[in-house]
C-alpha positions as CSV (number, residue, x, y, z in Angstrom):
1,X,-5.1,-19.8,-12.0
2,X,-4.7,-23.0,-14.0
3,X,-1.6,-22.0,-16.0
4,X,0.2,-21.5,-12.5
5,X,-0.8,-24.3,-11.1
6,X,0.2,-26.8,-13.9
7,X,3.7,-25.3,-14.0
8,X,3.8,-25.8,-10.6
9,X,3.2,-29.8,-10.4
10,X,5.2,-30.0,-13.8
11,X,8.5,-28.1,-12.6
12,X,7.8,-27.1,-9.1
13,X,9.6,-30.0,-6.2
14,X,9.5,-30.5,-2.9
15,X,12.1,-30.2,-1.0
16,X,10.9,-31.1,2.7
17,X,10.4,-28.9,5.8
18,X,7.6,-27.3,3.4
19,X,10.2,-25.9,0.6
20,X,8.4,-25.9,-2.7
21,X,11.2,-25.3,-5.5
22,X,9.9,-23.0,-8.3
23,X,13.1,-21.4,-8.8
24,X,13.4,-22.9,-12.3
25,X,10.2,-20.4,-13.4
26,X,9.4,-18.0,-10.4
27,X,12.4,-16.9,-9.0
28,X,15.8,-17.5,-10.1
29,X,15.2,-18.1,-13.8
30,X,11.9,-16.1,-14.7
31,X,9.6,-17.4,-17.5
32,X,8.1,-13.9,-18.9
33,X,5.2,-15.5,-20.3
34,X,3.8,-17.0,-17.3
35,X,4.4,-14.1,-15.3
36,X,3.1,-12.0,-17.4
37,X,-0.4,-14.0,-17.5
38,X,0.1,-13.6,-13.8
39,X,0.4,-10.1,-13.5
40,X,-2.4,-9.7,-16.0
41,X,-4.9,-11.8,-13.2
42,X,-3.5,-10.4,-10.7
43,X,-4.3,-6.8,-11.7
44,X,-7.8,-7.8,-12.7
45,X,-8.4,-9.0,-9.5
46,X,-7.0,-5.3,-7.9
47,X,-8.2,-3.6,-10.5
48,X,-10.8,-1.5,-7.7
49,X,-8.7,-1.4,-4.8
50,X,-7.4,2.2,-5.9
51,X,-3.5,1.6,-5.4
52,X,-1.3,4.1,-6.1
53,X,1.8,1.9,-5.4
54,X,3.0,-1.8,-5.6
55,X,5.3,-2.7,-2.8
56,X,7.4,-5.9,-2.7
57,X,10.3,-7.8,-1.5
58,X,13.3,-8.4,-3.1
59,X,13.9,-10.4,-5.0
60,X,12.3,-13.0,-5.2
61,X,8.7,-10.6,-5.7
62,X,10.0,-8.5,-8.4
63,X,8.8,-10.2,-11.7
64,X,5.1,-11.0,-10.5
65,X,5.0,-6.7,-8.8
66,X,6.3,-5.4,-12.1
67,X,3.9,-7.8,-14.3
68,X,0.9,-6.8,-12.2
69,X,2.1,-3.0,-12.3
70,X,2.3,-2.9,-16.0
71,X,-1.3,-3.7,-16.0
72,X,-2.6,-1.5,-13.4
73,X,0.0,1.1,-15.2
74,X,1.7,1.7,-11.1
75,X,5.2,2.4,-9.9
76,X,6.9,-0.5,-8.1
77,X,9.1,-0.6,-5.3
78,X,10.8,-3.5,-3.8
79,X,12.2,-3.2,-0.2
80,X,16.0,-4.0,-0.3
81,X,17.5,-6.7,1.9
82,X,21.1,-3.7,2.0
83,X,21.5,-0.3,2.0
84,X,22.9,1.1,-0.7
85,X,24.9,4.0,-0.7
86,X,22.4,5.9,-2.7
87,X,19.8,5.8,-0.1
88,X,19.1,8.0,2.3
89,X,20.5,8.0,5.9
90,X,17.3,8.1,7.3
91,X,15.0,5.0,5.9
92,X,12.0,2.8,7.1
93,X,13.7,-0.6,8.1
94,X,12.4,-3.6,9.4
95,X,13.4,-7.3,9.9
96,X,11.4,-10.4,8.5
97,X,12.4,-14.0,9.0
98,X,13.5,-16.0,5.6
99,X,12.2,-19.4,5.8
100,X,14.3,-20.3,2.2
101,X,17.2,-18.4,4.1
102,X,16.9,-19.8,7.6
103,X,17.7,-16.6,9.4
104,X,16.4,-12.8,9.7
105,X,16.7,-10.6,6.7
106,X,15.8,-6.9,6.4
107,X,13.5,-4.8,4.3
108,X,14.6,-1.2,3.8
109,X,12.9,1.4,2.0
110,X,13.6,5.0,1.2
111,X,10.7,7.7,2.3
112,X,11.0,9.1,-1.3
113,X,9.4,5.6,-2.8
114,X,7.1,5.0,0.0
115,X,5.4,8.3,0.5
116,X,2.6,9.1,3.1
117,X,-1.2,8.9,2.8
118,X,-0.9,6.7,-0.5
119,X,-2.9,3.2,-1.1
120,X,0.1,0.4,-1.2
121,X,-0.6,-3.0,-3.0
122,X,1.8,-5.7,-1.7
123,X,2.8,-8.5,-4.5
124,X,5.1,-11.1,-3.5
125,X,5.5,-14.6,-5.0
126,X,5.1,-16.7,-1.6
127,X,2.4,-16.3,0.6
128,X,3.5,-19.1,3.9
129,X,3.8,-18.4,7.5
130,X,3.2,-14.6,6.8
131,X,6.1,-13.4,8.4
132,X,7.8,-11.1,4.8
133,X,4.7,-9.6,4.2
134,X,4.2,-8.6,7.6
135,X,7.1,-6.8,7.6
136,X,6.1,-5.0,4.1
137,X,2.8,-4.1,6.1
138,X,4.9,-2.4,8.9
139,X,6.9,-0.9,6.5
140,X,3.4,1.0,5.1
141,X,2.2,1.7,8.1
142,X,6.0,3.6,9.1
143,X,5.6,5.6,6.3
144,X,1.9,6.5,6.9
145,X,0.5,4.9,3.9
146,X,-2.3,2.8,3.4
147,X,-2.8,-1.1,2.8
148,X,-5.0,-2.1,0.3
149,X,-4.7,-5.3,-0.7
150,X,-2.2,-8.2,-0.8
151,X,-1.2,-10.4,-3.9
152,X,0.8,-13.3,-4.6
153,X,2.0,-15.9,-7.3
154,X,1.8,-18.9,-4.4
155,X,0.0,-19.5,-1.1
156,X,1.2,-22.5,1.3
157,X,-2.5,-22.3,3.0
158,X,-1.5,-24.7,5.7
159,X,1.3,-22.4,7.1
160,X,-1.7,-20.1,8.2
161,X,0.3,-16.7,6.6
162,X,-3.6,-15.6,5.6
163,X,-5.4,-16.4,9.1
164,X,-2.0,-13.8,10.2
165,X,-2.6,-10.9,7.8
166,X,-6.8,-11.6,7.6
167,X,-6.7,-8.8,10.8
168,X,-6.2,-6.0,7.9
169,X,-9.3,-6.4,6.6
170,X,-8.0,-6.2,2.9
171,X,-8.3,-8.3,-0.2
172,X,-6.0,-11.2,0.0
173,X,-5.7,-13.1,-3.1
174,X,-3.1,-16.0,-4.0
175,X,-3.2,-17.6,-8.0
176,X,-2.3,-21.1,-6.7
177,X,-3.2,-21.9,-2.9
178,X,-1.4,-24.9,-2.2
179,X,-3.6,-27.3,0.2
180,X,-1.1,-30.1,1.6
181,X,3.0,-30.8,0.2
182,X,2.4,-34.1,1.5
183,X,3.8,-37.8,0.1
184,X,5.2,-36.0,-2.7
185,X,2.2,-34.2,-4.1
186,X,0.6,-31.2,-4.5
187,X,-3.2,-30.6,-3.7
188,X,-4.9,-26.7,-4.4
189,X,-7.8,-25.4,-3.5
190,X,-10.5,-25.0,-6.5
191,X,-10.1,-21.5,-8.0
């Protein structure tokens, strides 16, 4: 997706140890407009997949699940990283690694949002090593439900996250796959 990738080599830096900083449009401060055109794509390209629910992470995976969910008119739900007091005692909980974090963070959601035998679309903003979405994926499969596709804003292709998930058999698709961070600049792959 053009749009995304020109915002990315206009605002986007990188920070070393493969940190791209897109916080300034993707995930700290949100520009609506862009994600908006990328929820737009990003349901047109799940537009068949038959979803019933989107499934994210917080937070960081809110704005581009909720975009995309407008479109293909779904509910969203975003595994929390605490447990709030409104949530049940009983919960499908797993733990992920945070690479922008450096340690392990978990994903909790309640049964009610995550029911069994429905078709779950995961949207997330960062696509890297893998290792958050995997634990969205056994969060599905806890609750029964089905995977039916994976979306995201970014994808770091040489952190090998898709050569990870690729044994689910499922659509994988990533608006800006980012080839090499290296020298300072940003090479993608040709849409």
């Amino acid at each position: 997706m053009q749009l995304l990738k020109q915002r990315i080599i206009q605002d986007g830096k990188i920070l070393g140890n493969g940190i791209l900083k897109v916080d300034g449009f993707i995930n700290h401060q949100v520009d609506p407009m862009l994600m908006d055109a990328c929820g737009k794509e990003l349901a047109k390209r799940f537009a068949n997949v038959g979803a019933d629910r989107i499934l994210t992470a917080e937070i960081s995976g809110i704005a581009p699940a909720l975009m995309t969910a407008r479109y293909l008119n779904l509910p969203v739900v975003y595994a929390r990283k605490t447990k709030p007091v409104t949530m049940p005692d009983t919960v499908y909980l797993t733990i992920a690694p945070s690479h922008t974090k450096g340690h392990m963070v978990e994903l909790i959601v309640s049964p009610e949002y995550l029911p069994r035998g429905e078709k779950v679309l995961i949207i997330d903003d960062f696509l890297a090593s893998g290792s958050t979405i995997l634990g969205l994926v056994r969060l599905i499969h806890a609750a029964g439900a089905e995977l039916v596709g994976i979306g995201t804003l970014v994808e770091k292709y040489f952190e090998s996250g898709r050569e990870l998930l690729s044994q689910y058999n499922i659509p994988i698709e990533s608006l800006a796959c980012i080839t090499s961070m290296e020298n300072g600049k940003i090479s993608f792959t040709e849409d």
